[in-house]
C-alpha positions in Angstrom: 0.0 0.0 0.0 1.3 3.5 -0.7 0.4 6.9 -0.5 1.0 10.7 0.6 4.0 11.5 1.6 5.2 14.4 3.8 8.2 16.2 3.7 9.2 17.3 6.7 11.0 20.8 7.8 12.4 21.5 11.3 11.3 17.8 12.7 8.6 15.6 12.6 5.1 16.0 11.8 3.1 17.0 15.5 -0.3 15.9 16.1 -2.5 16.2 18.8 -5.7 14.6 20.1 -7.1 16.7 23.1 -10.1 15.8 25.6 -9.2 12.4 25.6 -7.4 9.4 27.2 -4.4 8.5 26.5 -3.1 5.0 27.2 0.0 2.2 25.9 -0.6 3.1 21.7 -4.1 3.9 21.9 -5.4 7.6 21.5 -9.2 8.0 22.4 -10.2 11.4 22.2 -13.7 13.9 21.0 -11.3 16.9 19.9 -8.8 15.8 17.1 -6.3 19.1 16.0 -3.8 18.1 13.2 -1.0 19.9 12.3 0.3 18.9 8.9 4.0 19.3 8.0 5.0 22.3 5.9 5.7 21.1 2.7 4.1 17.2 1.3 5.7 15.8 -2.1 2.4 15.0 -4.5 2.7 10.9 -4.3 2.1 10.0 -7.7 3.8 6.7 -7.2 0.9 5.7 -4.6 -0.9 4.7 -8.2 -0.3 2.2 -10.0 1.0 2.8 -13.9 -1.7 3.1 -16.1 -1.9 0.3 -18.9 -0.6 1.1 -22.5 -3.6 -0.4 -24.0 -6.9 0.9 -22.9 -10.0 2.0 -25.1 -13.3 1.9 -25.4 -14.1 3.7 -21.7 -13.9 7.3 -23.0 -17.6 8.4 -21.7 -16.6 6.5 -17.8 -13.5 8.2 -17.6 -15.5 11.7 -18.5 -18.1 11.2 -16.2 -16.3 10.1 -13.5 -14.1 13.0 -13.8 -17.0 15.2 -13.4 -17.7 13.8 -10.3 -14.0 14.2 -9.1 -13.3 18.0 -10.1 -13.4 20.2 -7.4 -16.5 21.0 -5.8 -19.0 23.2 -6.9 -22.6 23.9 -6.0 -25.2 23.7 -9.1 -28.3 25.6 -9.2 -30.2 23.8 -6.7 -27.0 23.9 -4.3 -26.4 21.0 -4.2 -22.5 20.0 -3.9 -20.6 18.1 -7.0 -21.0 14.2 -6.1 -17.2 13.8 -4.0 -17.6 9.7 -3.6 -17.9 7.6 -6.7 -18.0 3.9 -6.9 -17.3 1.5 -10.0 -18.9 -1.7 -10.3 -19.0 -5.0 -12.6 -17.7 -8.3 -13.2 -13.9 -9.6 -12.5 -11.2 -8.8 -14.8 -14.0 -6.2 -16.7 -11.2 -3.5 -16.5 -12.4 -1.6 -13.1 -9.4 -0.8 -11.1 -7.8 0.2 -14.9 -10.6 2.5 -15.6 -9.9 4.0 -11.5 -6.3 4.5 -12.4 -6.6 6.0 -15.8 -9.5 8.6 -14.3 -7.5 9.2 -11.0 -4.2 9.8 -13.8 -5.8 12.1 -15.6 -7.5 14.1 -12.5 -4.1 14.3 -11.4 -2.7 15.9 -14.3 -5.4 18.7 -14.0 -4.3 22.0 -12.2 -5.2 22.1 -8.7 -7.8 19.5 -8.7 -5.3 17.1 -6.1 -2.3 19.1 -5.4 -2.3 16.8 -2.5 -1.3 13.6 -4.0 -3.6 10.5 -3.8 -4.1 7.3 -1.7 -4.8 4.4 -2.9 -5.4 0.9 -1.6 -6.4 -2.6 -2.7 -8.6 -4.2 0.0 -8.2 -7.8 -2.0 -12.0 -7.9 -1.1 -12.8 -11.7 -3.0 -9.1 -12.9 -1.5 -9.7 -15.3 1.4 -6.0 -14.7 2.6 -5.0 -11.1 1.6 -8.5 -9.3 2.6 -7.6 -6.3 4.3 -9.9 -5.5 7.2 -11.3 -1.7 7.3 -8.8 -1.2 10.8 -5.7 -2.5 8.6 -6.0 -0.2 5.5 -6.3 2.8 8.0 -3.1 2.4 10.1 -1.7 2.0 6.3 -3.1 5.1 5.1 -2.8 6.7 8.2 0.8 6.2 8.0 1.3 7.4 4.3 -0.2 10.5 5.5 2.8 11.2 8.2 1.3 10.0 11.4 3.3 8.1 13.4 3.0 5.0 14.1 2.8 5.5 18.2 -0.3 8.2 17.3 -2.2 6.1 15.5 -5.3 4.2 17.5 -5.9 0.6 17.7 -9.9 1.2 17.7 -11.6 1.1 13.8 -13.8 4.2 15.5 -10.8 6.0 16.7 -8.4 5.7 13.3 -11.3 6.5 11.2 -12.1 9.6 13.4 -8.0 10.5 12.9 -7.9 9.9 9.5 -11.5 12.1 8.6 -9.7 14.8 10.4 -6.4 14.8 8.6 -7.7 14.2 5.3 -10.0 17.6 6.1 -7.2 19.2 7.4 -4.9 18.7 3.9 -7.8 19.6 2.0 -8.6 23.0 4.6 -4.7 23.9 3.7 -5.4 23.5 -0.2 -3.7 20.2 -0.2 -7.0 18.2 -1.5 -6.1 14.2 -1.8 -7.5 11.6 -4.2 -8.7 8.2 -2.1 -8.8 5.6 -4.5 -9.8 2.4 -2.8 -9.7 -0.8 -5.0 -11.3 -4.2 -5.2 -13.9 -3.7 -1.8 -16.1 -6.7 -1.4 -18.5 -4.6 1.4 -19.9 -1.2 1.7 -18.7 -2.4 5.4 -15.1 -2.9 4.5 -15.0 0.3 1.8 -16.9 3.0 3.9 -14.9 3.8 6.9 -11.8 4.7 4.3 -14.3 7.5 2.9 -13.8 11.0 3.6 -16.4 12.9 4.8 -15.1 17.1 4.9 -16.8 18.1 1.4 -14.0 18.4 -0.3 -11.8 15.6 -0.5 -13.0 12.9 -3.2 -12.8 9.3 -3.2 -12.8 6.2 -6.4 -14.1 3.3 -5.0 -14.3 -0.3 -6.7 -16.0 -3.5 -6.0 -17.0 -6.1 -7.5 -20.3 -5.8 -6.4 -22.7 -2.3 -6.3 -22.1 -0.5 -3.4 -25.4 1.1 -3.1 -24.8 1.7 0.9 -22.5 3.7 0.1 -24.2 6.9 -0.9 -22.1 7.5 -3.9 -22.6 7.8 -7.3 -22.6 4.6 -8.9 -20.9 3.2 -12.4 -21.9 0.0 -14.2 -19.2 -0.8 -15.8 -20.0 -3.2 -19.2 -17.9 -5.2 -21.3 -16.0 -3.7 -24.2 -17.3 -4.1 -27.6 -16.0 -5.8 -31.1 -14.3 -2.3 -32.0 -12.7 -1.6 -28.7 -11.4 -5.3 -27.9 -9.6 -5.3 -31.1 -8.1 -2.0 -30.4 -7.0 -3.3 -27.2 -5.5 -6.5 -29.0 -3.8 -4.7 -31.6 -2.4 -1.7 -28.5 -1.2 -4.0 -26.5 0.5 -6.3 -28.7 2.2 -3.2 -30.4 2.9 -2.0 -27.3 5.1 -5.1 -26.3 6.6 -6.4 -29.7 7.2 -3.0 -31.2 4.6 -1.1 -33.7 5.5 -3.3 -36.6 3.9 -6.5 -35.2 1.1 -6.2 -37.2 -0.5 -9.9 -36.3 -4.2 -9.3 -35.4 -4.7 -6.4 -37.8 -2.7 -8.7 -40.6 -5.2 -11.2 -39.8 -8.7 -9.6 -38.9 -11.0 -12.6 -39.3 -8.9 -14.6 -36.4 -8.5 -11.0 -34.2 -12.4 -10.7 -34.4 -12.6 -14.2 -33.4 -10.4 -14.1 -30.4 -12.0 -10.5 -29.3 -14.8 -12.8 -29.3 -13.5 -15.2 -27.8 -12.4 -13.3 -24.5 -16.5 -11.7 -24.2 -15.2 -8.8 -24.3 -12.9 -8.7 -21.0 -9.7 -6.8 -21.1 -8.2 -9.0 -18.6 -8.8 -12.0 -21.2 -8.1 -9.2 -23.7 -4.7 -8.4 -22.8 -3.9 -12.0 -22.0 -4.4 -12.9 -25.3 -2.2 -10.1 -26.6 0.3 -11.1 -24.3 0.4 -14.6 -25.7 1.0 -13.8 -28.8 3.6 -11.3 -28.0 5.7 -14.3 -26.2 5.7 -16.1 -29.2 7.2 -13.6 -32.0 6.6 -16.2 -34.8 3.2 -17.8 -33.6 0.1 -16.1 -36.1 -3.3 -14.7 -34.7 -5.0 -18.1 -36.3 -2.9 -20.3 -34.2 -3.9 -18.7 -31.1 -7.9 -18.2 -32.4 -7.8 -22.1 -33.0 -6.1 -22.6 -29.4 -8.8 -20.6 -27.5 -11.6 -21.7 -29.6 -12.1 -25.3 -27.6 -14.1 -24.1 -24.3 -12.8 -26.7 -21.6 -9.4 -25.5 -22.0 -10.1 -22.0 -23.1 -10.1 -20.9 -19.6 -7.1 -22.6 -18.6 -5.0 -21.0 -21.9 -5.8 -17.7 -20.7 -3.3 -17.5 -18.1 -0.2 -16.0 -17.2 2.1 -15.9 -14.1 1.1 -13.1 -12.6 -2.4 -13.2 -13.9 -5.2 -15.4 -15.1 -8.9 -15.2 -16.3 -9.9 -18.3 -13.9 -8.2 -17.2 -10.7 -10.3 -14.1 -11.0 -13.5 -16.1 -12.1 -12.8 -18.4 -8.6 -12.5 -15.3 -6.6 -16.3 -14.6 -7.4 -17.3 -17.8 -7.4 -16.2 -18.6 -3.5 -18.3 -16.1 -2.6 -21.7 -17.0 -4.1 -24.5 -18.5 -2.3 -24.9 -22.4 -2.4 -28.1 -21.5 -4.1 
C-alpha cells in the first residue's frame, strides 16, 4: 500500500488529540487538532501505472471526472458528487478504468495538489482481505502520522484519518482516495472522507449502493474496442511493426470474441502472442476456440482469467 507522503522541515510531523485518554498506543479522544507538516511531495507513485492499451471507456472516464473536479454547488445547491463507486464483473477492467481517471484528475491544475491514496482491499481474497482497521493504520501512515499516534480502535483511526484528510484539504492540499477491489460497503466505507471536499474512487465487484455514492456500471467492451485493445497491447510489447491481429482480422475478431469482451482476457491474449514472436493470430484463435481448456489458456504468471472467475465464485450462495 502506498500513499502521501510528507516532507518534513524543522522535525517531525506534530499531532495532537485533546479531551481524551491516552493509554499504551491507543489515543481515544472527542477533539482531534492536526498539524500537517510544511511542505508534502504529490505521491504519484501511490498509483499504479496506467496500462498502454486501454480504449473503449472514454464516456466512464468523463463522467467520472465530473464527479472528481473540485467541488462546486449547481443551481439547486447542491454540492458536485465527492464519492464515486465503479462496479462489474472480475477482470472487466475496473481498477484500470480507476487509475486511468484518477491519472488524468491528477494531471489537472489544482484539482489534487495533494497527491492520492490508494489501496487494494483484496476484497474476494480469502488470505490477503484487508480489514477496514488495517488499511487505515496504512493510510494513516502514508499521510505522516506516526505509528505511536495512530489508534488501535476502527472508530478511533477512522475519526483520525477524517480529520487529517480535512485538514490537507482545509490547507489546499485536496487528496484523491482511490480504494480498489472492496467486497462490502462495510469494508469500503470507513476509508471515505467525509469534509466536502476531498474525493474518493471506490471499486467493488459488487454495487455499493450503501455507500451513498454515485454509482458506475461498468460493461464489457465491444468488437471495436477489444480489437483495439488486441492490436495496442500487442504493439505495445513487440514493437509497432507487429502487425499480427490487424494482418489477420478474421482470427482478431474471433479471439476478441472469444475473450466476451474482457480486457483481462483481452490483454492475456495479446500477451500470448507477444511471447511467441513467430506464432500467427490463427494459431492462437484455434487454441482458445475449444471451451474446456479456453479458460485454462488464458493465463499467465502473474495473472489469469480463472483465478479471477474463482475469486467470485467462492463467494456465491450455495443456491
Amino acid at each position: 500500500m502506498t500513499g502521501v507522503g510528507a516532507a518534513r522541515e524543522g522535525g517531525a510531523t506534530s499531532n495532537a488529540i485533546t479531551g481524551g485518554i491516552f493509554f499504551h498506543a491507543v489515543i481515544q479522544g472527542r477533539d482531534i487538532t492536526v498539524q500537517l507538516p510544511h511542505a508534502i511531495d504529490p505521491a504519484l507513485a501511490g498509483l499504479p501505472k496506467p496500462a498502454s492499451a486501454f480504449t473503449g471507456r472514454d464516456r466512464h472516464v468523463e463522467r467520472l471526472l465530473a464527479d472528481l473536479a473540485p467541488a462546486t454547488a449547481d443551481a439547486d445547491g447542491q454540492s458536485t458528487v465527492l464519492v464515486s463507486a465503479v462496479s462489474g464483473l472480475a477482470g472487466i477492467g475496473k481498477t484500470e478504468l480507476a487509475v486511468q481517471t484518477a491519472a488524468q484528475a491528477l494531471r489537472q491544475p489544482g484539482w489534487f495538489p495533494g497527491g492520492v491514496l490508494f489501496v487494494d482491499l483484496f476484497g474476494y481474497h480469502p488470505e490477503r482481505s484487508l480489514s477496514p482497521e488495517r488499511a487505515l493504520e496504512g493510510l494513516l501512515r502514508a499521510l505522516a502520522v506516526p505509528g505511536e499516534h495512530i489508534p488501535g480502535g476502527l472508530e478511533d483511526r477512522q475519526r483520525l484519518y477524517r480529520s487529517v484528510l480535512a485538514a490537507y484539504a482545509r490547507e489546499g492540499r485536496r487528496i484523491l482516495v482511490v480504494v480498489d477491489n472492496a467486497s462490502t460497503t462495510a469494508q469500503a466505507a470507513p476509508l471515505l472522507p467525509t469534509d466536502g471536499t476531498t474525493a474518493a474512487l471506490v471499486t467493488s465487484r459488487h454495487t455499493l449502493d450503501g455507500l451513498d455514492a454515485r454509482l458506475h456500471d461498468l460493461d464489457t467492451l465491444d468488437t471495436a474496442a477489444s480489437l483495439a485493445v488486441l492490436d495496442q497491447a500487442l504493439r505495445h510489447a513487440r514493437g509497432t511493426d507487429d502487425t499480427r491481429f490487424t494482418d489477420d482480422t478474421e482470427a482478431a475478431t474471433v479471439i476478441a470474441r472469444l475473450c466476451a469482451g474482457l480486457p483481462l482476457a483481452l490483454r492475456i491474449a495479446a500477451a500470448l502472442l507477444a511471447a511467441a514472436p513467430a506464432r500467427p493470430a490463427s494459431h492462437l484463435a484455434a487454441a482458445l476456440r475449444a471451451e474446456h481448456t479456453r479458460l485454462d489458456k488464458l493465463a499467465r504468471p502473474d495473472r489469469a482469467v480463472r483465478a479471477a472467475f474463482d475469486l467470485s465464485y467462492q463467494h456465491l450462495a450455495p443456491g
